[in-house]
Structure formats: structure tokens, C-alpha cells
PyMOL Python script that loads the backbone (N, CA, C, O; Angstrom):
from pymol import cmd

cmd.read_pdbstr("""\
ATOM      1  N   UNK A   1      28.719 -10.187  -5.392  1.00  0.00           N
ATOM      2  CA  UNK A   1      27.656  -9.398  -5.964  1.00  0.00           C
ATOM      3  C   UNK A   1      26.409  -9.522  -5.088  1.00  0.00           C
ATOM      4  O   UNK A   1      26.120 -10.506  -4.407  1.00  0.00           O
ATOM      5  N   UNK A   2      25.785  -8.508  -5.188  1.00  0.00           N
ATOM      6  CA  UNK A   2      24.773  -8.426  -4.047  1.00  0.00           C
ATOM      7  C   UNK A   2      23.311  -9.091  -4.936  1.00  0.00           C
ATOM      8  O   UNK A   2      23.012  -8.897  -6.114  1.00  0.00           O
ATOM      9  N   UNK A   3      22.561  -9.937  -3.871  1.00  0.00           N
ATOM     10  CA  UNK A   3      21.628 -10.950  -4.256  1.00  0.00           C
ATOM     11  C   UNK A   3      20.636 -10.445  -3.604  1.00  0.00           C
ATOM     12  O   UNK A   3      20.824 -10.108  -2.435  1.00  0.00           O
ATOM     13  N   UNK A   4      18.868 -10.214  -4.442  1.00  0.00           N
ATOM     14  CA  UNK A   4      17.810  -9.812  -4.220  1.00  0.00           C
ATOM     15  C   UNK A   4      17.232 -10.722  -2.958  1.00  0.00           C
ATOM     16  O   UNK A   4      16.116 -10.999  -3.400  1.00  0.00           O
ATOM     17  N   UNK A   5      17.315 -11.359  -1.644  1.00  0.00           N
ATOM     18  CA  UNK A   5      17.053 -11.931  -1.132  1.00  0.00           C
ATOM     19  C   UNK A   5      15.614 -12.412  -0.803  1.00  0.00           C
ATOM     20  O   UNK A   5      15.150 -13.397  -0.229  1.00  0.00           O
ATOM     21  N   UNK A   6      14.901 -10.877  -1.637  1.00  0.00           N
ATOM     22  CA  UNK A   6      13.169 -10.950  -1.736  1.00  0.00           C
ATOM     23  C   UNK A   6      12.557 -11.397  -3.104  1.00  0.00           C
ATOM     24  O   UNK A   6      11.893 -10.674  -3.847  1.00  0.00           O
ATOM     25  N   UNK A   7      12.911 -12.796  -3.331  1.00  0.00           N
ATOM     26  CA  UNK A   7      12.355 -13.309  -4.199  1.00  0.00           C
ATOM     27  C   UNK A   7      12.429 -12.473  -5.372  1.00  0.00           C
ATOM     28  O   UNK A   7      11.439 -12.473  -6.105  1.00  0.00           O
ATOM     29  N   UNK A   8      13.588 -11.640  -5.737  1.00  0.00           N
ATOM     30  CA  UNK A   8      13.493 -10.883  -7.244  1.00  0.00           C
ATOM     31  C   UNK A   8      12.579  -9.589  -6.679  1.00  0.00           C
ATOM     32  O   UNK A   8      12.207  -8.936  -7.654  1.00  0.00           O
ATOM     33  N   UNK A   9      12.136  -9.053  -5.514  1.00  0.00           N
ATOM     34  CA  UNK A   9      11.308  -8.003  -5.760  1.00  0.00           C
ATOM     35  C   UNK A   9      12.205  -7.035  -4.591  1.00  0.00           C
ATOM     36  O   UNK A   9      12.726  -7.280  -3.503  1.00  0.00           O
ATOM     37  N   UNK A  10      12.053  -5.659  -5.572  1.00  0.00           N
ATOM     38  CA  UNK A  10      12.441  -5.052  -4.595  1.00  0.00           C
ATOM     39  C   UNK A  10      11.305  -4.269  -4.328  1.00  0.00           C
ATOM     40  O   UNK A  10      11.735  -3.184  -3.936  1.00  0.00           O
ATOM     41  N   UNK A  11       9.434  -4.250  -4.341  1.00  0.00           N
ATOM     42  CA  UNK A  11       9.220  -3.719  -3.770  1.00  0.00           C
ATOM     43  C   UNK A  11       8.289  -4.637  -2.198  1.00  0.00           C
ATOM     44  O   UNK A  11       7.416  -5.505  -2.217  1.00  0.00           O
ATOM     45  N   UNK A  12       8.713  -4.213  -1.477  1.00  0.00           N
ATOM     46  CA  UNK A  12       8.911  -5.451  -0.142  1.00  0.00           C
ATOM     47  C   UNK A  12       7.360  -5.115   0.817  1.00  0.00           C
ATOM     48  O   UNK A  12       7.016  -5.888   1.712  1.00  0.00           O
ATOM     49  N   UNK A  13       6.497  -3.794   0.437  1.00  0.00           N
ATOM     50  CA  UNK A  13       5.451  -3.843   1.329  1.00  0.00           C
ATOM     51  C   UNK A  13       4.311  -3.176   0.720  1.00  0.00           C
ATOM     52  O   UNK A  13       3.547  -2.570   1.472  1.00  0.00           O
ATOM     53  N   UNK A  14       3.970  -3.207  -1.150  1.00  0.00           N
ATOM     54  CA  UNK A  14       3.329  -2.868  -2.023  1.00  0.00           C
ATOM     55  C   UNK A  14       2.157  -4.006  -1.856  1.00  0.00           C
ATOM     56  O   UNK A  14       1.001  -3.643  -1.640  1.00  0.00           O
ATOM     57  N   UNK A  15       2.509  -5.453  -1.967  1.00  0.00           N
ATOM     58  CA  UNK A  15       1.971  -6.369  -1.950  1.00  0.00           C
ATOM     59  C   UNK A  15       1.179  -6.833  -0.435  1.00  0.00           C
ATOM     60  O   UNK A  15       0.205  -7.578  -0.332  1.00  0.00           O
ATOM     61  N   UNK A  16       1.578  -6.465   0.154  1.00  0.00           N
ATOM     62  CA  UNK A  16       0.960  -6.321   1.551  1.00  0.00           C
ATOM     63  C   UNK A  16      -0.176  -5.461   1.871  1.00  0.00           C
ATOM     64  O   UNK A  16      -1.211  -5.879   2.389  1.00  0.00           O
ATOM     65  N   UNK A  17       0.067  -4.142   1.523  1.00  0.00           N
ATOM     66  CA  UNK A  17      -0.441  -3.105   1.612  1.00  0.00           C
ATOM     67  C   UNK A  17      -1.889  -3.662   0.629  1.00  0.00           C
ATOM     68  O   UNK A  17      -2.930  -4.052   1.159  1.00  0.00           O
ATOM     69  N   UNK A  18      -1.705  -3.603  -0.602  1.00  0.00           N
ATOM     70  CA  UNK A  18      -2.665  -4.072  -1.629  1.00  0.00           C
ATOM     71  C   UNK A  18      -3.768  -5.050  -1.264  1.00  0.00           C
ATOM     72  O   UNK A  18      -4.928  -4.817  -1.607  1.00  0.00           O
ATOM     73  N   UNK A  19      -3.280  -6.670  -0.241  1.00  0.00           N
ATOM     74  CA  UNK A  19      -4.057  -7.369   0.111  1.00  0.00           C
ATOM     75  C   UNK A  19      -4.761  -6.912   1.535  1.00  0.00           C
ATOM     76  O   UNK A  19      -5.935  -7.235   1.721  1.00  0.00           O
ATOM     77  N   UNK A  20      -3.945  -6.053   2.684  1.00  0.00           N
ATOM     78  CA  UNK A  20      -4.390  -5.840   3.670  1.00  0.00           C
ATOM     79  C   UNK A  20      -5.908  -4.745   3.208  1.00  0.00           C
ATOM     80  O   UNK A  20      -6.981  -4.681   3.808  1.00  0.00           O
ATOM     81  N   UNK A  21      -5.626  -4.261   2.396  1.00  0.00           N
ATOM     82  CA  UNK A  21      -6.861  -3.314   1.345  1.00  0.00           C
ATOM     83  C   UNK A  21      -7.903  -3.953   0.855  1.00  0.00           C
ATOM     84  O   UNK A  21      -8.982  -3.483   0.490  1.00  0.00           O
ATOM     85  N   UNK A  22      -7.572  -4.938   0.861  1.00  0.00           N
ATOM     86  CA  UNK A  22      -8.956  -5.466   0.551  1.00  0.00           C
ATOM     87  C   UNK A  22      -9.661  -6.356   0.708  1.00  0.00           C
ATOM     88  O   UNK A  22     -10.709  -6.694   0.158  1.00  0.00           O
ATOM     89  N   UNK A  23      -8.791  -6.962   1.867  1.00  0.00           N
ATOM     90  CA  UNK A  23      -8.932  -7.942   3.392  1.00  0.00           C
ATOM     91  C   UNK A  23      -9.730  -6.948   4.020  1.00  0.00           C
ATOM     92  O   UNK A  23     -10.103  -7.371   5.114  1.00  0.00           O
ATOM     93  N   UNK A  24     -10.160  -5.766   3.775  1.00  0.00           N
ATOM     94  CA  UNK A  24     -11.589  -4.750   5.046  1.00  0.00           C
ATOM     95  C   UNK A  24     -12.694  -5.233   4.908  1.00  0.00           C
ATOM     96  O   UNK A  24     -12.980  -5.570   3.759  1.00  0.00           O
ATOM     97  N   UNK A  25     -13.465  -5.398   5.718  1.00  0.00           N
ATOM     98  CA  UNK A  25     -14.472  -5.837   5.559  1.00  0.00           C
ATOM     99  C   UNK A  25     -15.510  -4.570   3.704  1.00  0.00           C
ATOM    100  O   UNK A  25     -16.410  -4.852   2.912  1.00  0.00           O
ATOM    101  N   UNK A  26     -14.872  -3.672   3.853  1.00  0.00           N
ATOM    102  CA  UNK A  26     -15.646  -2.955   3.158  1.00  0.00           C
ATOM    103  C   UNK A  26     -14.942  -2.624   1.587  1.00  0.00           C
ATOM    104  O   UNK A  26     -15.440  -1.764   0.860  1.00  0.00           O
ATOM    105  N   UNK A  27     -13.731  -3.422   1.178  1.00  0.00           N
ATOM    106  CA  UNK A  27     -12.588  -3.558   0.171  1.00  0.00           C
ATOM    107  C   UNK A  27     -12.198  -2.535   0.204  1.00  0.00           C
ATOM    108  O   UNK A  27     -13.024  -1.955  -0.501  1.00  0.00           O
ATOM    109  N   UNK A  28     -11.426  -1.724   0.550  1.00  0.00           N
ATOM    110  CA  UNK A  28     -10.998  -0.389   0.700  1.00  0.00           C
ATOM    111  C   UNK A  28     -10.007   0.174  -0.787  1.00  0.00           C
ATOM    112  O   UNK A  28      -8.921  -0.310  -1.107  1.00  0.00           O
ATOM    113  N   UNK A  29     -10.650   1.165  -1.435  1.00  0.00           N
ATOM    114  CA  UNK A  29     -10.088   1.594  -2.460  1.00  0.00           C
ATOM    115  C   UNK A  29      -9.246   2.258  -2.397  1.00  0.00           C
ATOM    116  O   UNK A  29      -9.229   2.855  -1.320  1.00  0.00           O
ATOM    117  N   UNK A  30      -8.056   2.620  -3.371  1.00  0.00           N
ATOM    118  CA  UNK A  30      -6.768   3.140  -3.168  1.00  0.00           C
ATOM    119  C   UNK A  30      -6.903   4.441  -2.424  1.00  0.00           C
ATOM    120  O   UNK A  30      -6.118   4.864  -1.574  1.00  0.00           O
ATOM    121  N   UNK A  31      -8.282   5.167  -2.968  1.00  0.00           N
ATOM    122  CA  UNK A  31      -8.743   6.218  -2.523  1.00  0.00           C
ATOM    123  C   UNK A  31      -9.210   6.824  -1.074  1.00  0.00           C
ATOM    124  O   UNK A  31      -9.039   7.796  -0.338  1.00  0.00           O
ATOM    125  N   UNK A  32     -10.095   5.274  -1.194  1.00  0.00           N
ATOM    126  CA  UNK A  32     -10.516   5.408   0.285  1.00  0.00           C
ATOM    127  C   UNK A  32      -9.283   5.018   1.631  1.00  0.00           C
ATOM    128  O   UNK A  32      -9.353   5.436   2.787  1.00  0.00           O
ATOM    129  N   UNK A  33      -8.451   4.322   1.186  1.00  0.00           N
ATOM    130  CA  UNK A  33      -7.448   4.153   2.287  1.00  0.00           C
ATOM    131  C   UNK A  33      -6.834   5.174   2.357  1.00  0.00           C
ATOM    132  O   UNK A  33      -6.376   5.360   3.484  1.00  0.00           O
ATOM    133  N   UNK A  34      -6.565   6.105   1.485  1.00  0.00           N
ATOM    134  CA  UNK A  34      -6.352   8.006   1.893  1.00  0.00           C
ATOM    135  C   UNK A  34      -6.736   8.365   2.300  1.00  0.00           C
ATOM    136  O   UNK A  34      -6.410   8.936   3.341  1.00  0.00           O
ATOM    137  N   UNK A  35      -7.965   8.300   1.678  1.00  0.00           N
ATOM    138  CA  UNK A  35      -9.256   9.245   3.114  1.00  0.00           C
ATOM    139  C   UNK A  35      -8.477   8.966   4.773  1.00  0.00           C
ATOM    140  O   UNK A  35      -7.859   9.634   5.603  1.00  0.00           O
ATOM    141  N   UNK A  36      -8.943   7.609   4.612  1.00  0.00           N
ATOM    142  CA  UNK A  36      -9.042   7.238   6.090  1.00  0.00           C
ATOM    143  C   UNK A  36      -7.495   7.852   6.494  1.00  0.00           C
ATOM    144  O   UNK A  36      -7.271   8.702   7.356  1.00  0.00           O
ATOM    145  N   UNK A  37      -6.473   7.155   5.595  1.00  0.00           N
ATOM    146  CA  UNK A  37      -5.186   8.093   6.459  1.00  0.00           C
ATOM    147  C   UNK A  37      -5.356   9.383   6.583  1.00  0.00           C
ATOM    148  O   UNK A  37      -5.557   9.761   7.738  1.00  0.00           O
ATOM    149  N   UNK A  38      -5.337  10.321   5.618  1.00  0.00           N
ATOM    150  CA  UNK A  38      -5.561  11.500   6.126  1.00  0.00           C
ATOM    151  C   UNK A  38      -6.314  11.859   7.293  1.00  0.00           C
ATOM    152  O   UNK A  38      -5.964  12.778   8.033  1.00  0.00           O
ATOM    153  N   UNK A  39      -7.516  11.040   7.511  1.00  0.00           N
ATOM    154  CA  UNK A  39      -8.477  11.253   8.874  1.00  0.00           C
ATOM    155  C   UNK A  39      -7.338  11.152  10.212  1.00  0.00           C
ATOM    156  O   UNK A  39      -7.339  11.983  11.119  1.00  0.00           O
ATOM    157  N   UNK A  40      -6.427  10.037  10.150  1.00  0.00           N
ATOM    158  CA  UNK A  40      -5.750   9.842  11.094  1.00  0.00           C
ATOM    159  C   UNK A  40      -4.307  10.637  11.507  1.00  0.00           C
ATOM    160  O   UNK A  40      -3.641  10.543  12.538  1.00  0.00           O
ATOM    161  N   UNK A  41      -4.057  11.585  10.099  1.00  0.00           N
ATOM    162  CA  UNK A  41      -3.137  12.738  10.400  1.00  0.00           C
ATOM    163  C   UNK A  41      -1.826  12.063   9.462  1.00  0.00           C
ATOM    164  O   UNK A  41      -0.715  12.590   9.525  1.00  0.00           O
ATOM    165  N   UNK A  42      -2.054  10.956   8.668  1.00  0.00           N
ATOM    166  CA  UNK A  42      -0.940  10.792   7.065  1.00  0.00           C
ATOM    167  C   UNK A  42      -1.459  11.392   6.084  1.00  0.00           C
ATOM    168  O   UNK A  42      -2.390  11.169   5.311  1.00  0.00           O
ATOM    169  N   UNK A  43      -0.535  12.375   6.272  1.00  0.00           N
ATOM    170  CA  UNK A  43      -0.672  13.083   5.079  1.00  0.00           C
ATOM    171  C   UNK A  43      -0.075  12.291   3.542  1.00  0.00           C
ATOM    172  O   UNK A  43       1.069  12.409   3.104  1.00  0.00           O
ATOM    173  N   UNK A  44      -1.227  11.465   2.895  1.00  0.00           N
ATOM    174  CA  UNK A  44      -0.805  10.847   1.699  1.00  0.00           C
ATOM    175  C   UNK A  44      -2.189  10.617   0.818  1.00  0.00           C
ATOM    176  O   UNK A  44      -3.291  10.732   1.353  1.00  0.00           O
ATOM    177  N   UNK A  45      -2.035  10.290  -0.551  1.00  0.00           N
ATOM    178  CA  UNK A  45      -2.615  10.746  -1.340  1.00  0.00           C
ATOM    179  C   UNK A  45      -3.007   9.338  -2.345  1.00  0.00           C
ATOM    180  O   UNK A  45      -2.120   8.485  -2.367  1.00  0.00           O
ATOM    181  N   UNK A  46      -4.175   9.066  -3.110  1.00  0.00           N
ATOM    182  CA  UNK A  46      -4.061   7.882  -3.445  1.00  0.00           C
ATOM    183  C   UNK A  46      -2.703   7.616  -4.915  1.00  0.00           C
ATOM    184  O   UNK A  46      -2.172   6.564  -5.271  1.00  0.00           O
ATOM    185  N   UNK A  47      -2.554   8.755  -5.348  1.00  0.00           N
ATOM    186  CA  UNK A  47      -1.579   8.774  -6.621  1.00  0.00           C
ATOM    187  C   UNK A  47      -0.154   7.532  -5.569  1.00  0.00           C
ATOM    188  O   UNK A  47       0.320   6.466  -5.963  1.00  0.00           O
ATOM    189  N   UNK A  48       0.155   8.361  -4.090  1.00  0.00           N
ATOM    190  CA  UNK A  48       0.636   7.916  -3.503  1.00  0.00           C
ATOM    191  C   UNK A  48       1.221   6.192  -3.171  1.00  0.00           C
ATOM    192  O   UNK A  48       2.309   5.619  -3.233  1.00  0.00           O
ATOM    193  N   UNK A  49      -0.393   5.757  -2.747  1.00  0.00           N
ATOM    194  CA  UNK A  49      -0.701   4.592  -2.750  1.00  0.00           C
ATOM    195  C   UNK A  49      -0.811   4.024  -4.151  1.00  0.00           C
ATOM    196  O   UNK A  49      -0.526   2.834  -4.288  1.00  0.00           O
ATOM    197  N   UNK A  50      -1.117   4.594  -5.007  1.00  0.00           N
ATOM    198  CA  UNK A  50      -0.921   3.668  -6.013  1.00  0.00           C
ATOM    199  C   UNK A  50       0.814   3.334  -6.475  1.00  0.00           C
ATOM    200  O   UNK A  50       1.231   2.230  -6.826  1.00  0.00           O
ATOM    201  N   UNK A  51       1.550   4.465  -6.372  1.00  0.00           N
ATOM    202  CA  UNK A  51       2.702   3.895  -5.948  1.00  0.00           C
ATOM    203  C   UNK A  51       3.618   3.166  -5.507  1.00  0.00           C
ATOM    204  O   UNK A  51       4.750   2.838  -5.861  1.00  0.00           O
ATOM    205  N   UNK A  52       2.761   2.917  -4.459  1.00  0.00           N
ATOM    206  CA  UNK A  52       3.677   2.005  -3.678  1.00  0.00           C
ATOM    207  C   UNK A  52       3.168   0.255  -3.620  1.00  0.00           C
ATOM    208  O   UNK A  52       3.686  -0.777  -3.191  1.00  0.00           O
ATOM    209  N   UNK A  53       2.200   0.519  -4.133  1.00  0.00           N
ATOM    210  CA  UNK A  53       1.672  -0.746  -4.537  1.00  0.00           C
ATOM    211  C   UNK A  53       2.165  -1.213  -5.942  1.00  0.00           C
ATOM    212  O   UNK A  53       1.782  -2.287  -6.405  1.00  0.00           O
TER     213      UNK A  53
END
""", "prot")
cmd.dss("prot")
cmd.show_as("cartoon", "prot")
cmd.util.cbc("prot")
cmd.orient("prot")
């Protein structure tokens, strides 16, 4: 039987994403880290990011 090898989680880069957000010098809101992607040509949305977090 197949075993969660990530500590019980399968979501593997929600938690990353979340702290690297607010490790900015300026805490970057779900919102504002859209902005900025979109500035850079990701097309994504904060509904998005809240997702995946």
C-alpha cells in the first residue's frame, strides 16, 4: 500500500509558498503576490494562491 512519505501531507509547496510570503521584507499578501506575478507574465489570481496554500 502506498505510504504518504510527506509527513501525512499531500500538499508539498502550499506551506512554502505561504512562509516565503511573508519572509518579504514588505509581508506580501495573497493578493499582492498576484499582482507581482502577473507583472512578471503568471497569469494567476489570488483565489488561486489561496488555493494552493
Amino acid at each position: 500500500m502506498f505510504k504518504n512519505k510527506n509527513g501525512g501531507k499531500n500538499n508539498l509547496c502550499g506551506e512554502n509558498i505561504r512562509n516565503l510570503r511573508l519572509s518579504h521584507p514588505t509581508k506580501l499578501s495573497q493578493r499582492g503576490l498576484a499582482d507581482k506575478m502577473q507583472l512578471i507574465g503568471i497569469d494567476i489570481d489570488k483565489n488561486a494562491i489561496q488555493r494552493i496554500e
